[in-house]
C-alpha positions as CSV (number, residue, x, y, z in Angstrom):
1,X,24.4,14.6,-26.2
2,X,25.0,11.1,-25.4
3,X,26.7,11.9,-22.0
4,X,23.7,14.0,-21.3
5,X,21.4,11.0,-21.8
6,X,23.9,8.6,-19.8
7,X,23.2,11.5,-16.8
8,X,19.8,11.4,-17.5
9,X,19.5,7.5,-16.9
10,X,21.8,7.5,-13.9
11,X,19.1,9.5,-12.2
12,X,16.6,7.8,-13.2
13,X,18.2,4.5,-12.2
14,X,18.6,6.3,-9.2
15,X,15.5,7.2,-8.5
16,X,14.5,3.7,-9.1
17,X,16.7,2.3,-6.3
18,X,15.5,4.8,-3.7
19,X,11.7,4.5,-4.9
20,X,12.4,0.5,-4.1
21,X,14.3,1.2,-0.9
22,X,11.4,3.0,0.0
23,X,8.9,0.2,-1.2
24,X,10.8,-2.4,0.9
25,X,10.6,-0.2,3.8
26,X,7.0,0.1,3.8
27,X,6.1,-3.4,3.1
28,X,8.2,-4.5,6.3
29,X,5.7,-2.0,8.2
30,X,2.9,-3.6,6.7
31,X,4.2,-6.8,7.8
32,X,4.9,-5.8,11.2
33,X,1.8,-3.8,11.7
34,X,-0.1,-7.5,11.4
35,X,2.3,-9.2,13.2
36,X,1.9,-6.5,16.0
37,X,-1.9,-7.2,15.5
38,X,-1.9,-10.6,15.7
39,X,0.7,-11.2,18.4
40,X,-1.2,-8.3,20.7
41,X,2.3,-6.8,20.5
42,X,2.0,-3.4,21.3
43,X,6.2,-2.6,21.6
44,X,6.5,-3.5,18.1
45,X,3.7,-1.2,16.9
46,X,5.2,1.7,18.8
47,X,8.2,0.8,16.8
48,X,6.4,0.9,13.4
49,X,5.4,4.3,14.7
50,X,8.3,5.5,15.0
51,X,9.8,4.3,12.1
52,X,7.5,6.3,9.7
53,X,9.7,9.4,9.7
54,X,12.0,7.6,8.2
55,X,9.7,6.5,5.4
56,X,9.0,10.3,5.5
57,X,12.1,11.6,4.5
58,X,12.7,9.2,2.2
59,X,9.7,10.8,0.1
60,X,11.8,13.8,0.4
61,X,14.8,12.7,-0.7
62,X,12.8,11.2,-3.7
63,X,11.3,14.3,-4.7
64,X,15.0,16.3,-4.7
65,X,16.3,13.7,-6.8
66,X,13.7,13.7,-9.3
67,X,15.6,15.6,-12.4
68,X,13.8,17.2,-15.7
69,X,15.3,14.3,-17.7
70,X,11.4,12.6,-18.9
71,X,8.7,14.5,-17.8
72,X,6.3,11.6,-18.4
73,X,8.7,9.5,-16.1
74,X,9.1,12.4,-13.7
75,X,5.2,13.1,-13.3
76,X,4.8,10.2,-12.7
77,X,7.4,9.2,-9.8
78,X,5.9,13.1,-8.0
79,X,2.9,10.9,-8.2
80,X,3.3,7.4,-6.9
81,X,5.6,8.5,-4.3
82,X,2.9,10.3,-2.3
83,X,0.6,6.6,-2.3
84,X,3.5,5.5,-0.7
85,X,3.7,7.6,2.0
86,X,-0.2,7.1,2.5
87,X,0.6,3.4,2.6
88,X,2.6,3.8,5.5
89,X,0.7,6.3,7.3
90,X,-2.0,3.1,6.9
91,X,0.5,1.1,8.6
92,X,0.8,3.2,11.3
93,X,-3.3,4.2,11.8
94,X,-2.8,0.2,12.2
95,X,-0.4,-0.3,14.7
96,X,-2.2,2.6,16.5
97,X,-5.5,0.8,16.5
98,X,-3.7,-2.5,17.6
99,X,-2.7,-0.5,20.8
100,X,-6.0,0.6,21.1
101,X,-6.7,-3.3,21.1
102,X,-4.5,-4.5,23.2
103,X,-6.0,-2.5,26.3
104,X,-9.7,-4.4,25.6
105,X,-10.3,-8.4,26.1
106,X,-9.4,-10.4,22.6
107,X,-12.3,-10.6,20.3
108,X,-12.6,-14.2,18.0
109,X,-9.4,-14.5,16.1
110,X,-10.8,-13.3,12.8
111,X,-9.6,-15.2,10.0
112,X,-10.0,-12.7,7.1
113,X,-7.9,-9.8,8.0
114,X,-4.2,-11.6,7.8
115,X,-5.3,-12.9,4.3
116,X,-6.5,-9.3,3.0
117,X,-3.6,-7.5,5.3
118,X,-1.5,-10.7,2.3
119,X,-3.7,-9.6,-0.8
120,X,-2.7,-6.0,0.1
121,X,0.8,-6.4,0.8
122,X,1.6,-8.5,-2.2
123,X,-0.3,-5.9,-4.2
124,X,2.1,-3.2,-2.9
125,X,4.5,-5.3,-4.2
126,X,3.9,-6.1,-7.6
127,X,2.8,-2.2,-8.1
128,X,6.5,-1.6,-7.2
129,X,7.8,-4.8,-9.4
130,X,5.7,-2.9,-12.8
131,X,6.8,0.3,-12.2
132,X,10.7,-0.7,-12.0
133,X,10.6,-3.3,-14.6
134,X,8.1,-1.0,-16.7
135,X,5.5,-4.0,-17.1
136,X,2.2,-2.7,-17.9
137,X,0.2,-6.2,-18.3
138,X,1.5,-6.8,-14.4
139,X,0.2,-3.4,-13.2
140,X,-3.0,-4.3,-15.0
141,X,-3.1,-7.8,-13.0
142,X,-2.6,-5.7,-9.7
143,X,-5.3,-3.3,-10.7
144,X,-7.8,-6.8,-11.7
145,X,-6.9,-7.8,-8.1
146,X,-8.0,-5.3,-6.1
147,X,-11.7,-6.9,-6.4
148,X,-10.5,-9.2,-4.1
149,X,-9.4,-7.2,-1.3
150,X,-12.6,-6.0,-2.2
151,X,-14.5,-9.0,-1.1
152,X,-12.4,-9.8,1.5
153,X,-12.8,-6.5,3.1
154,X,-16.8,-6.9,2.9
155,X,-16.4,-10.5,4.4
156,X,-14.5,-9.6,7.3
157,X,-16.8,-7.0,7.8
158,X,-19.6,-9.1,7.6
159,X,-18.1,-11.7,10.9
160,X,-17.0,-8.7,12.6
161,X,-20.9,-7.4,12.4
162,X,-21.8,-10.7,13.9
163,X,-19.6,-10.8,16.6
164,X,-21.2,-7.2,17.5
165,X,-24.5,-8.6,17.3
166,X,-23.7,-11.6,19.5
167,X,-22.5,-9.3,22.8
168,X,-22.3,-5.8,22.9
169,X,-18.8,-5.6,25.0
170,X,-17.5,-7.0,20.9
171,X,-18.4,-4.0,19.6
172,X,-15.5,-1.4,20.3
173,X,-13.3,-3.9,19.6
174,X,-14.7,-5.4,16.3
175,X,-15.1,-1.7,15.3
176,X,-11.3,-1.1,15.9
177,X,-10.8,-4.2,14.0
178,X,-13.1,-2.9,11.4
179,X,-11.0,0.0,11.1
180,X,-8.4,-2.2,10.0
181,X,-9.7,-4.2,7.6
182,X,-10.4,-0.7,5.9
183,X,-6.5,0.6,6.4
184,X,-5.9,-2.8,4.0
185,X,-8.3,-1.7,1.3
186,X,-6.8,1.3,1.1
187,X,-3.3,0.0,0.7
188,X,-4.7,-2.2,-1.9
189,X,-6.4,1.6,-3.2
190,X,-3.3,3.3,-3.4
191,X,-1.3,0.2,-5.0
192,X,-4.3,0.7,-7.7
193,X,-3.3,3.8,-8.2
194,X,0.3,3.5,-8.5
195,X,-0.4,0.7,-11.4
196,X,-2.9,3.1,-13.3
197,X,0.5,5.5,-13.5
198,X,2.9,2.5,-15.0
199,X,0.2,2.5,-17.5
200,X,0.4,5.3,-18.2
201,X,4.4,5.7,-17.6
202,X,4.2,2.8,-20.3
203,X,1.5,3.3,-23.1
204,X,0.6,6.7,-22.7
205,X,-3.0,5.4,-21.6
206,X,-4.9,7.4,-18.8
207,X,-7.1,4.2,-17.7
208,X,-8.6,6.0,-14.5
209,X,-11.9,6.1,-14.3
210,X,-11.9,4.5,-18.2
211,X,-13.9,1.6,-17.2
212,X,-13.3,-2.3,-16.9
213,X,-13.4,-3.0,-20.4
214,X,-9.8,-0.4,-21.0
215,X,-8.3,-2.0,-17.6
216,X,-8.5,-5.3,-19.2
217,X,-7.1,-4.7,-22.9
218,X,-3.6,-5.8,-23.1
């Protein structure tokens, strides 16, 4: 029995390491998606293109790994490793917008969407960091922190509207832009998401949809 349980958390330590591999993988393309955007560098968003087949098969790989060893453990990796691959399918609907971009004049450097493209990629993080480490009361600080991608996605919104309203050649552009400010909420969404399932992973809770006042409770 006990070598049975020794297999069992082999795989799941496995799992773990591929899950983070994965992670690591996706939060380069993050990175590089707003490097891409704010250098105007259109080579390196093909590249972040291309790369998310990789990220692909690493969902597979994930998913013929997973064992019958915890089925609380194993629902939830069959469930956080799709929000990963959404994450960098985000990535990539950036870098295909930055193209996009980088055919049109440059609009007003816009000073919001590096900081949210940050909040989201360090929430990406962290939701990785709870899950592996099993830290609920971090996963519940990622989940707080999603109001403020919140905010800053409605305040970049808000100078992007301005710009439109100031010459109507802004518009396509701000709208492209606009596009991805949203791709960064999402992100920040699906890392959300990932944290309500170390909760539950954790403490048996189901907190989605439970409200603020469950979120909060330590």
């Amino acid at each position: 029995m006990n070598a049975m349980h020794r297999h069992f958390d082999d795989d799941i330590e496995a799992i773990k390491d591929m899950l983070l591999r994965m992670g690591a993988m996706i939060e380069n393309a993050i990175s590089q998606s707003i490097r891409a955007l704010l250098d105007r560098d259109s080579a390196l968003a093909e590249e972040v293109i291309a790369r998310d087949d990789e990220i692909d098969q690493m969902e597979i790989a994930i998913d013929k790994r997973t064992a019958a060893s915890d089925l609380r453990f194993d629902a939830t990796i069959m469930k956080i490793t799709p929000e990963l691959e959404r994450i960098a399918d985000l990535a990539q609907d950036v870098c295909e917008r930055v193209i996009e971009l980088n055919r049109e004049p440059q609009l007003k450097p816009v000073t919001q969407l590096p900081t949210l493209a940050e909040n989201a990629q360090k929430m990406v993080r962290e939701a990785l960091d709870s899950f592996v480490r099993g830290d609920a009361m971090l996963a519940r600080k990622v989940i707080r922190h999603d109001d403020v991608v919140d905010q800053l996605t409605e305040d970049s919104f808000r100078a992007l509207l301005t710009y439109m309203m100031e010459n109507p050649r802004n518009i396509s552009p701000a709208i492209r832009l606009t596009f991805i400010g949203k791709y960064f909420e999402r992100m920040a969404d699906n890392a959300t998401n990932i944290c309500e399932m170390v909760v539950y992973l954790v403490e048996g809770k189901m907190i989605k949809h439970a409200g603020r006042e469950t979120t909060d409770t330590q």
